[in-house]
N, C-alpha and C positions, 0 to 999 in steps of 0.2 A: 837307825834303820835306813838303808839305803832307798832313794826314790824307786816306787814301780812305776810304768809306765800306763794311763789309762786315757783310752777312747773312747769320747763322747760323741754320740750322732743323734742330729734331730734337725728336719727339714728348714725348719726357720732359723736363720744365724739370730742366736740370741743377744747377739750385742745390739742389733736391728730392730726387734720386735719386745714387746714389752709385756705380751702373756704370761700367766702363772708358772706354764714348764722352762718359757722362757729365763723367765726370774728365777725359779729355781738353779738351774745349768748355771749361769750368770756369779749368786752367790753363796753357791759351794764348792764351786771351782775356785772363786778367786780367794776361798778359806784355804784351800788344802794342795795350793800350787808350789807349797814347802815341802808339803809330806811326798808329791805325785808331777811327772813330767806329763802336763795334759794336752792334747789335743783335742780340739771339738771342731768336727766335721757336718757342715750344712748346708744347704742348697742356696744354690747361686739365684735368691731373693734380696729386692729393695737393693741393687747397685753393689753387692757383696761377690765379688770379682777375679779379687786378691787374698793370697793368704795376708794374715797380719797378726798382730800381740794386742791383747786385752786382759789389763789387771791379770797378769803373768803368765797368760794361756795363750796357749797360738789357736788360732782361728784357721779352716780349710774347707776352700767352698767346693760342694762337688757339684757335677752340673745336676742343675732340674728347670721344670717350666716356671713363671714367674708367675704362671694363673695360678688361680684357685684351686685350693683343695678340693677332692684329691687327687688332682692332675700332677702337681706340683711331688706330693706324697710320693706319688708310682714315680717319677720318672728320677727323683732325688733315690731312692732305692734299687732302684735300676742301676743306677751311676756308680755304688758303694759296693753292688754286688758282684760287679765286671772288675772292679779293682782292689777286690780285698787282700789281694796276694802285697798290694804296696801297702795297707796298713799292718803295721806291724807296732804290738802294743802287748802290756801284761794280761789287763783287762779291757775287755767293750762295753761299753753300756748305751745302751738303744732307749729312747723316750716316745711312750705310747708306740704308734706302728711306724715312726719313723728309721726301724732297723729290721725291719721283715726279711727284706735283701741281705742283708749280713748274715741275721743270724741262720737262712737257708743257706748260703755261700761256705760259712764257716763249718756246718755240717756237713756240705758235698767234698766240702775239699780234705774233711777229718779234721780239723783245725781242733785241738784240745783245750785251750788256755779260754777262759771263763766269760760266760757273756751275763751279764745283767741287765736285766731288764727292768723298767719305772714305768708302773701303770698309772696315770694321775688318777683321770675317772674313766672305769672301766665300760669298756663300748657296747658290750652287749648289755649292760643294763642300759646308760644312755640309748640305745638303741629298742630294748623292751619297754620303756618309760614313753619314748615315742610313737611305736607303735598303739600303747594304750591309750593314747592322747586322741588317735585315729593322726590320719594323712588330711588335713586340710586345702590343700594346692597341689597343682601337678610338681612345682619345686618341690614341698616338699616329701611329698612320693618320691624323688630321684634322692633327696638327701636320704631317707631312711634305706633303700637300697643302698647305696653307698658305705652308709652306718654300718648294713650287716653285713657288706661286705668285710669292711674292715677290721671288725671285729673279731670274723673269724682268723684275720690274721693277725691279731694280737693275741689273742687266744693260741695261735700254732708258735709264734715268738716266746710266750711262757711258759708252753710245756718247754722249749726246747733251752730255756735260759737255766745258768746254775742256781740263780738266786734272782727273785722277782721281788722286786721292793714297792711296796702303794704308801698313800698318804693317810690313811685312816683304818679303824675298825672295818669301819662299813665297806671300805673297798675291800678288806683282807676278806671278807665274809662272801663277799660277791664274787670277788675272784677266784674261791673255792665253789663258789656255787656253780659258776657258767663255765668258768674255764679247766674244770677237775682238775687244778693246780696241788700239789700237796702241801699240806700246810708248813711243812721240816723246808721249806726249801723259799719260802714266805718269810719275807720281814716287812715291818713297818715304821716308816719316819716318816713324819708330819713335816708338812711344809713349815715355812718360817716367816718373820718380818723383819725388818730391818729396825728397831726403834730408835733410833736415832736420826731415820728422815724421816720415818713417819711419827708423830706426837701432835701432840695438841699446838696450835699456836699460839706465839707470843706475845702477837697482836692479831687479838680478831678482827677488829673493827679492820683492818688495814688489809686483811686475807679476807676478807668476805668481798671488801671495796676490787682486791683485783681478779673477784669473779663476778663482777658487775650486780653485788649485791646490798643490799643497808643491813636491815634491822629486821628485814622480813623472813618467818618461819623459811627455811630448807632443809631437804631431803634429798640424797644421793643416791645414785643408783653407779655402779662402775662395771663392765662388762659389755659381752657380746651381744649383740642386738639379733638375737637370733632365739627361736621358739623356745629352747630348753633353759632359758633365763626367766621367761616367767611375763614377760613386760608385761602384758595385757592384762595382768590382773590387778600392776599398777596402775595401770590407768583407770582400771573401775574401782580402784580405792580411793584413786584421785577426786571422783564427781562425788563421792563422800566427803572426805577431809574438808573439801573447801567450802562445804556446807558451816563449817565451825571456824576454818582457818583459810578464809578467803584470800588471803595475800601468801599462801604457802607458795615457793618454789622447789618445782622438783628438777635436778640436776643429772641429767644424761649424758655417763662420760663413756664412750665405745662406738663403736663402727659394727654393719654389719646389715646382710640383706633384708632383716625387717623394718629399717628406718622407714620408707615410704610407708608400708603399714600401719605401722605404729603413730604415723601423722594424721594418718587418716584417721581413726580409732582417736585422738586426742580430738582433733576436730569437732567429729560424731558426739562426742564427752562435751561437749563444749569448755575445755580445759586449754586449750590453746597458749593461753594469755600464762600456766599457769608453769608451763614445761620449758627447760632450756635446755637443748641437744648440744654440749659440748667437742665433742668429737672425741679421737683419742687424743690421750695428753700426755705428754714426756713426765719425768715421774716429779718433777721438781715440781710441774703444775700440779699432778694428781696428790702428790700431798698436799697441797694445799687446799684441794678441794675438799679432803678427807680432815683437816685440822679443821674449817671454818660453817660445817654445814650442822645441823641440829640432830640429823636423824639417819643412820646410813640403812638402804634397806636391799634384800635379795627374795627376790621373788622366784628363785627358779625353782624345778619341778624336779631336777636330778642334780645331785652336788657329790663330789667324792670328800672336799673339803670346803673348800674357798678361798683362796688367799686375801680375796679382797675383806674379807669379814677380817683375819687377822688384822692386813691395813688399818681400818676402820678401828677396829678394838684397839691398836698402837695408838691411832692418834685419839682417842679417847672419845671416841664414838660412840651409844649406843646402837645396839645392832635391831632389826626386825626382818626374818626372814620367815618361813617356811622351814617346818620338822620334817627334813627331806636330806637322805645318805649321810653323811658325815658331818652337816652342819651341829647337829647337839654334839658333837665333840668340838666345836669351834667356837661355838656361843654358850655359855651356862643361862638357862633357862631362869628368866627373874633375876639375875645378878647382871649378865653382861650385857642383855639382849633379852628380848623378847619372841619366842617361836609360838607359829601358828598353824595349824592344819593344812596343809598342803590344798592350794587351788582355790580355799575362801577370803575371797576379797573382802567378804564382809569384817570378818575377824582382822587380817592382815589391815584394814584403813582404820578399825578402831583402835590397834597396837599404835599404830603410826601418834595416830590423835591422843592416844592416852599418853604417849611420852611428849610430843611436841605441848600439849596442855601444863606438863608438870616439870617446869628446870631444874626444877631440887630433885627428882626421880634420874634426869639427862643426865646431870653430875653426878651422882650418886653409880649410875653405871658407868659411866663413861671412867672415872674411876678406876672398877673395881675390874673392869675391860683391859686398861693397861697395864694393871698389875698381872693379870689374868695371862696375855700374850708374853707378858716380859718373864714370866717364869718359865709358861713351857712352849713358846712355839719362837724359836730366833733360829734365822741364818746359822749363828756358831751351835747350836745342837745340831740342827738338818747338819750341817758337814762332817759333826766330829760321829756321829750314827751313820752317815755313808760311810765314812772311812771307816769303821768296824765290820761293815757289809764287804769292804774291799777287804782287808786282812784276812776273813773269813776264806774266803774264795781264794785267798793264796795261800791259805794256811799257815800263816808267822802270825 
């Protein structure tokens, strides 16, 4: 079959940044740069300047702000809207609201040839899940405006897409719900992991030693420091746990506007002694964080998937999160992980303790976790189900 040509957009150059859609873009393009001549177009972030080749994609920055989202957002769609007459491509596919501007452009101008669209987690529920939560802070009152904003324009991108593709059940269900999408026009592919960097380690003692740790119980958290992740109800799990397991380390790998919060709140805990703030980490270190820690956990309050629970579950992790979107399709309940009711700390610190208590239980999942990711969630399923998504939409 001869190459089609397909166009990726999404504000963050993902050879730069190292988030879930990121990753995704990352490795199912560099699966399928046999089958597809691709391009990925994104905002002129973190010193991305120049076009260039990565793992056999070309890479093309279009201008945007380098602030914060969603500044950044509007002015990268701005950019792709004023010049969509120079992309010229089989297919487009847009990631979250990073192709709002196209996919308006491509309608004003009649453009026929197929846009797809990848909802990771859908923004009007992230957005109803915040509001339920109430507005906390004047931030984040401007963030939830913002949310609904945006959402309506993710929501306008999918009616107007030939084929809308999400990572989960629960996104396809939501996405019918908020965004009267039809379901004939709906598909779903689950994200993936890489198992082959992410696994267990070969040597623990020596991965634990180069996250400045021994022999003492850890727990991982990897993610956004931001309210729809949940942290705070780690940390009131935390003034528990150490009630039993005084020398637990808990492990904070992400960036993100509630770090000073969240210090304070550990503080307050008197848990201080008890939390190590990592930062973000290049992926060579974050598996390694993922292969040598005891417990990995996700407190958030809206999930369409996770990718980091896959991570986790590759390197043979057990998982404890929250029964929240799409996580029970990511964790099996009692086999790979342990799910808890959404927003109890109490439940969520005694999940933590009842595995950090029992090694034979840790292995025992962590296990049944790898076998679990290695059969249905990889890199080469996610790409060889996009490329069916793509065939479809061109009809061969």
């Amino acid at each position: 079959m001869e190459k089609f040509r397909l166009a990726v957009f999404n504000t963050q150059p993902p050879q730069l940044y190292f988030g879930g859609v990121e990753r995704r873009i990352i490795e199912t393009t560099k699966r399928l740069h046999n089958q597809a001549d691709i391009t990925i177009y994104s905002g002129t972030k973190a010193g991305f300047k120049k076009p260039s080749q990565f793992n056999g994609v070309t890479l093309v920055p279009y201008h945007s702000t380098d602030w914060l989202y969603p500044l950044d957002n509007w002015s990268f769609n701005r950019s792709i809207s004023k010049k969509v007459n120079s992309i010229d491509a089989d297919i487009y596919e847009a990631h979250a609201v990073s192709g709002y501007g196209l996919s308006r452009a491509l309608k004003n101008q009649a453009v026929s040839k197929p846009l797809v669209h990848v909802v990771h987690g859908v923004l009007a529920d992230e957005y109803e899940q915040a509001r339920m939560a109430g507005y906390p802070s004047f931030r984040g009152r401007v963030a939830n405006y913002f949310m609904r904003r945006l959402a309506k324009l993710e929501e306008e991108t999918a009616q107007n897409a030939m084929r809308v593709v999400t990572i989960s059940n629960y996104s396809f269900g939501k996405i019918r719900q908020l965004y009267d999408v039809d379901a004939s026009k709906l598909r779903i592919v689950p994200n993936g992991v890489d198992q082959e960097k992410f696994k267990p380690a070969a040597d623990l003692l020596a991965a634990k030693q180069r996250l400045g740790l021994s022999k003492e119980p850890s727990v991982l958290f990897v993610g956004s420091l931001i309210p729809r992740k949940g942290l705070i109800f780690l940390v009131e799990a935390a003034k528990k746990i150490v009630k039993e397991h005084a020398e637990t380390k808990f492990l904070i790998v992400g960036e993100g506007p509630l770090k000073n919060k969240l210090l304070h709140a550990i503080e307050a805990a008197e848990v201080s002694g008890n939390f190590k703030f990592l930062g973000n980490l290049k992926e060579d270190a974050l598996a390694t964080a993922y292969s040598c820690t005891d417990v990995f956990v996700l407190p958030s309050i809206q999930e369409g998937q996770g990718i980091v629970l896959l991570e986790a579950e590759a390197s043979g992790e057990p998982v404890v999160a929250f029964d929240v979107g799409g996580v029970s399709e990511a964790v099996r309940h009692g086999e790979t992980g342990l799910l808890v009711k959404r927003g109890d700390s109490d439940e969520f610190a005694a999940a933590i303790t009842r595995l950090l208590s029992d090694r034979g239980l840790r292995e025992k999942m962590g296990l049944n976790a790898r076998k679990f990711v290695s059969e249905s969630f990889t890199w080469d399923i996610c790409a060889q189900k996009m490329l069916q998504v793509y065939r479809e939409v061109l009809g061969t």
